[in-house]
Structure formats: C-alpha cells, structure tokens
C-alpha positions in Angstrom: -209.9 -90.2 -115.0 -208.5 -91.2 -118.1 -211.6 -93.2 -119.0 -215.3 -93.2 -118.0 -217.7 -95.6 -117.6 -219.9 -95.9 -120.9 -216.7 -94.5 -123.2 -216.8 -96.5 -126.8 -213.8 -97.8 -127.5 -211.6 -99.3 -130.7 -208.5 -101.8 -129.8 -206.1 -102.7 -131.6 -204.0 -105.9 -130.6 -200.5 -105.3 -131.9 -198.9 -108.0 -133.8 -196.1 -109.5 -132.5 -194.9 -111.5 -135.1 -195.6 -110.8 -139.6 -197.8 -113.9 -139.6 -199.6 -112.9 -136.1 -203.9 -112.5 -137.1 -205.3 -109.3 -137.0 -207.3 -108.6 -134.0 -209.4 -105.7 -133.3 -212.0 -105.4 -130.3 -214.6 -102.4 -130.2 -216.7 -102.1 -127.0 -218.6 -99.8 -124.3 -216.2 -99.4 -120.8 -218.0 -100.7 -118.3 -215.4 -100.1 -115.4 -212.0 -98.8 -115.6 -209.5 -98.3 -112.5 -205.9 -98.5 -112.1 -205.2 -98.8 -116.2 -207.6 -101.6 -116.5 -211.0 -101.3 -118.1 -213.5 -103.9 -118.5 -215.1 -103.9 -121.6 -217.8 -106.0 -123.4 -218.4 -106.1 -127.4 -217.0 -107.4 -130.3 -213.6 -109.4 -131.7 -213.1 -108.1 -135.1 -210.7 -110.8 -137.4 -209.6 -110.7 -140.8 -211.3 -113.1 -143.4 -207.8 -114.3 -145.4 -209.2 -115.1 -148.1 -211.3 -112.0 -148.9 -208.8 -109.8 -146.8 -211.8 -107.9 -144.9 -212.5 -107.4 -141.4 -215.5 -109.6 -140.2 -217.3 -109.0 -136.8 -217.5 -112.4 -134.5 -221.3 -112.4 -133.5 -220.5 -113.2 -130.0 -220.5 -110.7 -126.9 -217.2 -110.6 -125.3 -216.7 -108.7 -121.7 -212.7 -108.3 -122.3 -210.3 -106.7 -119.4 -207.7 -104.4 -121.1 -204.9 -103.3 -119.7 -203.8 -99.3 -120.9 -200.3 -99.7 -119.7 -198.4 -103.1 -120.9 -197.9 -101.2 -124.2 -199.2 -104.3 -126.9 -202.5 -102.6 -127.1 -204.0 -99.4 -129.5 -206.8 -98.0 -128.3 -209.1 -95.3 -129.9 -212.1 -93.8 -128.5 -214.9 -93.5 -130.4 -217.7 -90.6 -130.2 -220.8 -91.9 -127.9 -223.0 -90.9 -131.2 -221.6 -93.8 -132.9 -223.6 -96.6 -133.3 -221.5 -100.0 -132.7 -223.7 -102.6 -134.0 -223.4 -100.7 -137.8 -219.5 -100.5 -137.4 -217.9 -101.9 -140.6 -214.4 -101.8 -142.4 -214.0 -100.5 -145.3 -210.9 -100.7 -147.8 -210.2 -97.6 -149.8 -207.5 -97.7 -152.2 -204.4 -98.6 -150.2 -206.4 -96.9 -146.9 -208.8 -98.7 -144.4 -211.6 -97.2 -142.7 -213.9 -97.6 -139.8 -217.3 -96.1 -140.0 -221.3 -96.8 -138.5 -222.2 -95.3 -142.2 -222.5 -91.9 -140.3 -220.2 -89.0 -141.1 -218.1 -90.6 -138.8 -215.0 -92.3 -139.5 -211.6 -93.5 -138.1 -208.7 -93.9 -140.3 -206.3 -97.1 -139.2 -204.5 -96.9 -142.7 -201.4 -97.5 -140.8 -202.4 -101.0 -139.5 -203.7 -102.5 -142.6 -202.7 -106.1 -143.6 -201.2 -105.5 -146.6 
C-alpha cells in the first residue's frame, strides 16, 4: 500500500497559471484506496500582503487524488506535531517545521 491509514501528509496544489494562489493542505489519511486518500486538516494560503503562509482555522476532510499529476505530496514523520506546523522564510529558502528538529524544505515552490 502506498499509503496507510493515519500517514501525515503535506500537499502541494500546483499552480496552473503565475497569478494562481498558493495552496497547501497538511492532514492525517484517513482512508486511501485506488490512488485516492481521504484526508482531514488544514488549507494553508498565502497572506499577499505580508507574503507568509497562514493556516485557515477550519477542519477540512479533503479527497486527493495521487495520480492526476496537479498535486505534490510529502509525507511527514507521525512524531510531528500538526497543530505547531508553521512556515518559515529563510533568506531566499522556505521551511516547514512543528519547531521540532524537524523540517521540510519546499524552497523550490516559494512565491517569489
């Protein structure tokens, strides 16, 4: 099984177009079968006018699909704690991190 029930979980939404928002969802699988997952936690936007990544307080169950290609996903270590999950901007880099010694590096997919 390429994913198991309980799996953390950071999403990336690619962009279609330059002006497209940033999207990001980070959540706990709660079923997965036949390349979809269902997964419930957080949308993730960027604040334009401070360029930072804010978490939307609402719970979102989400179904994902693994296999039409317009989605990044990243698993993330079951010791990481969700609800403590910020972004932070380093230099030209941006980070994910619960303020543990974990981190996850999505430099690549900044907004600027």
């Amino acid at each position: 099984m390429i994913l198991n029930k309980g799996e953390k979980l950071h999403v990336i939404h690619r962009r279609a177009y330059k002006e497209d928002q940033h999207r990001h969802f980070i959540g706990i699988v709660e079923e997965f079968e036949g390349g979809l997952a269902r997964v419930t936690g957080h949308v993730y936007t960027v604040d334009t006018t401070q360029f930072i990544f804010v978490r939307r307080p609402e719970v979102r169950t989400r179904i994902i699909s693994l296999v039409a290609g317009d989605l990044l996903v990243n698993i993330i270590p079951h010791s990481v704690e969700l609800e403590k999950i910020v972004y932070l901007q380093e230099k030209k880099a941006v980070r994910i991190t619960d303020g543990s010694d974990w981190h996850l590096d999505i430099s690549e997919f900044t907004w600027k």
